[in-house]
N, C-alpha and C positions, 0 to 999 in steps of 0.2 A: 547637382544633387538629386539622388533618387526620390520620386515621390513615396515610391512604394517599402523599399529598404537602406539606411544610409547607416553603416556602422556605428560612427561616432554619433546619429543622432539617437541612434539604439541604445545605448551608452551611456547617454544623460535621460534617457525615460527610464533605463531600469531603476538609477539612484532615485527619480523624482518620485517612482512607485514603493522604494522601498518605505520613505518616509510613512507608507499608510500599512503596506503590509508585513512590513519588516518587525512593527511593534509586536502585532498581533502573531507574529512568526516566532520572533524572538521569544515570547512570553508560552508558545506553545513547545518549543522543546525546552526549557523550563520545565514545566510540566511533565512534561516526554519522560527525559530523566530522572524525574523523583519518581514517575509512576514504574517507571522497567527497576530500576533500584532496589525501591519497596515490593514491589514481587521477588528479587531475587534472594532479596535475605529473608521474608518471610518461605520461601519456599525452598531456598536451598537445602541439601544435606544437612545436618549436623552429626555429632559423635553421639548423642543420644535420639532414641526413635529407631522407628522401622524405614531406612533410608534405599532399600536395594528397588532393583525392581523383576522382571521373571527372569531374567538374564542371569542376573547374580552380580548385577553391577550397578554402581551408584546411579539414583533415581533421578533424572534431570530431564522428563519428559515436559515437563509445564513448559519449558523454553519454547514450542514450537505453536501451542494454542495460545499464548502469550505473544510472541512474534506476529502472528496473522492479525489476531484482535487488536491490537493497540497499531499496527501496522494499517488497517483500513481506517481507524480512527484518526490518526496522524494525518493522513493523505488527506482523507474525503473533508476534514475540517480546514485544513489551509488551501484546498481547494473551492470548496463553498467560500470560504470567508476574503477572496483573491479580489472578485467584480462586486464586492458587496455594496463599496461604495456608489455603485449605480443606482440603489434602490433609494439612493435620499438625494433627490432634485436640487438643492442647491452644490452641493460637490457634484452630484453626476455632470451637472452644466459646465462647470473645470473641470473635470476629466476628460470629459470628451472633446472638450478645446485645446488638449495640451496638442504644440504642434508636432504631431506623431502620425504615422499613419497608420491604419488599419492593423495591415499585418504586422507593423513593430509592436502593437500593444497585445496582439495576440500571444506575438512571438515572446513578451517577457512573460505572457502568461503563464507559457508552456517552459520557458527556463526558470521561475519560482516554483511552481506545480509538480513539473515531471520531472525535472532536473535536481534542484537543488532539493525538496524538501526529501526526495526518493533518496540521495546521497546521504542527505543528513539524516534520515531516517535509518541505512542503513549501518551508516559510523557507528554510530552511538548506540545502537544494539551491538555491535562487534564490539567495540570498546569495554561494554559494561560486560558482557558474557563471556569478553576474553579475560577480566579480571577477575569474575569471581571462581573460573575456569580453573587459572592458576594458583588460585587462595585454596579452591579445592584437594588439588593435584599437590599441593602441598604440605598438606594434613593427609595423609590415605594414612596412614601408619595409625592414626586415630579411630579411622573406618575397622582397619584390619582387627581392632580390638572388640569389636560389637558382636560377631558373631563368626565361632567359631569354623563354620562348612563354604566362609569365602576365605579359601587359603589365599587365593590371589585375586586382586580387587586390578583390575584396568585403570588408568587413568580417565578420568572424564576429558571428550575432544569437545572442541568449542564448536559452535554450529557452522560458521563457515567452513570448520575442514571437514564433518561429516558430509558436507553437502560436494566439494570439492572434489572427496575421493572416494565416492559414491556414483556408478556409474549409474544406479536408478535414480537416486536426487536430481543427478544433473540431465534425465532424460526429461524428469517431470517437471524441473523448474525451465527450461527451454521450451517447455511447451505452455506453462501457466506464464511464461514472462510477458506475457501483454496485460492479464488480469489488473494489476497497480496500475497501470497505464490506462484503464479502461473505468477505472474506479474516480481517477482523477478526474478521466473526459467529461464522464456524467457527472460528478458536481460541479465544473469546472461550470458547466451547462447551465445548471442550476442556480447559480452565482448570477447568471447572466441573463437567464429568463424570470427566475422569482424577482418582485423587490422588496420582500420582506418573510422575515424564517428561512432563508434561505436553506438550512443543511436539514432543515423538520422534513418543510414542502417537497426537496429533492429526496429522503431518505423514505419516504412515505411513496411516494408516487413508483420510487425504484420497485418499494415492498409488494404493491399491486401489479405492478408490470411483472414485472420476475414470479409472483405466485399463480397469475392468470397464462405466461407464456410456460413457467413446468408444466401446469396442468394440462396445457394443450397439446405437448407434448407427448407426454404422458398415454394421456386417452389414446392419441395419434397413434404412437408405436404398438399400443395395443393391439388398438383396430387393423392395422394394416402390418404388424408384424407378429405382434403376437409372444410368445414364448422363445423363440430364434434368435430373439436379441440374447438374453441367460445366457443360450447357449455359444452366441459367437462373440460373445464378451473379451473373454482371452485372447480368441482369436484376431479381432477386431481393434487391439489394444491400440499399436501404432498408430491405425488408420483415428483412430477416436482422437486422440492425443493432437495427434495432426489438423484434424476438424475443430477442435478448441481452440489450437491455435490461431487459426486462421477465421475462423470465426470474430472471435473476441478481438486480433486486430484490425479486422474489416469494422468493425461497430465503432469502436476508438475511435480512429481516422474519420471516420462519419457521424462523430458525436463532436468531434474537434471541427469538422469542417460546418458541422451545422452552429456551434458556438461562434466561430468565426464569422458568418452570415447575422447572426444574430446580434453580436456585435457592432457591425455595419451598420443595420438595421440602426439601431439605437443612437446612432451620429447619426443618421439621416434627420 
């Protein structure tokens, strides 16, 4: 048997960790759900109001500031909240004795965190946006009556096929596809270095880091570029797109691999 990987002993640590985070999971999309819900019928269309938008087509733009926010919420909480048990000594001393090794408990880390909650996260906004999607689409003839100079009203697309058959979505989202992943790393981080407030301490420490590294930035391209950036913005599109990506999964990888040290540490 492997010390360091052994499927079946993989196997019985994921079931023996769901016992602590599977509560706290469970109980969070719970939550998940009533809150995307309760957005959509408070802000859906109806047949009364001012429902278009410049288009001349039904209003449905909240979907996407709504997706982002409750989307880094979902994450960065069942990530902070994953190693939390470590920060109270008499369970952290049974957890760290389960007979697992290192990278097995990493590794269920990264299958609760970046795996499932990211799946489940994404279901259940598809689920709920494809129903009210089609409750829409099924009333237009109700729209049609609001106002007279939308002779013809489009059907509203659900977000996955906007983004689907969109060849600019799908440029941007292959390039921002590390951000979730990068989101999770650092609290995942946070989970493992704080032992108490975990998602305040990480969510606080993020906000200084991130406000102190724009600004250096910032000044930087000034001082040494200056106005040339403005102008090769356009030009510089791909190249920029490209840089985020590979940035942001060079950080990940190095926030995951620093978690995993840190981990170690912590059974020592």
């Amino acid at each position: 048997m492997s010390n360091i990987f052994n499927l079946n002993r993989f196997g019985l640590l994921l079931k023996r960790q769901w016992l602590d985070f599977g509560k706290v999971y469970l109980l969070t999309l719970v939550i998940l759900v009533a809150v995307i819900f309760s957005f959509y019928c408070y802000f859906i269309p109806s047949p009364i109001g001012d429902n278009f938008d410049y288009d001349g087509n039904l209003d449905m733009r909240f979907r996407y500031g709504l997706f982002i926010f409750l989307g880094f919420l979902f994450i960065s909480i069942t990530s902070s909240s994953y190693f939390s048990i470590l920060g109270q000594k008499p369970r952290a001393i049974q957890e760290l004795m389960l007979p697992a090794s290192t990278f097995e408990k990493f590794a269920g880390a990264l299958f609760y965190t970046a795996f499932l909650a990211v799946i489940s996260y994404l279901l259940i906004f598809y689920i709920i946006d494809l129903g009210f999607v089609k409750y829409v689409n099924s009333h237009l003839s109700e729209f049609k009556m609001e106002s007279a100079k939308h002779s013809h009203l489009n059907g509203v697309e659900s977000i996955s096929k906007q983004v689907t058959s969109d060849k600019n979505y799908l440029t941007y989202l292959s390039s921002y596809f590390p951000i979730p992943f990068l989101v999770i790393s650092i609290f995942l981080l946070g989970s493992v270095y704080f032992n108490r407030f975990h998602y305040i301490k990480t969510a606080i420490s993020v906000a200084i880091f991130s406000a102190i590294t724009f600004y250096m930035i910032y000044k930087a391209s000034i001082l040494f570029i200056g106005d040339k950036v403005m102008r090769n913005v356009m030009v510089q599109k791909d190249e920029i797109l490209l840089w985020i990506f590979l940035v942001s999964a060079a950080i990940t990888l190095s926030l995951w691999l620093i978690t995993y040290i840190r981990l170690k540490e912590k059974e020592v």
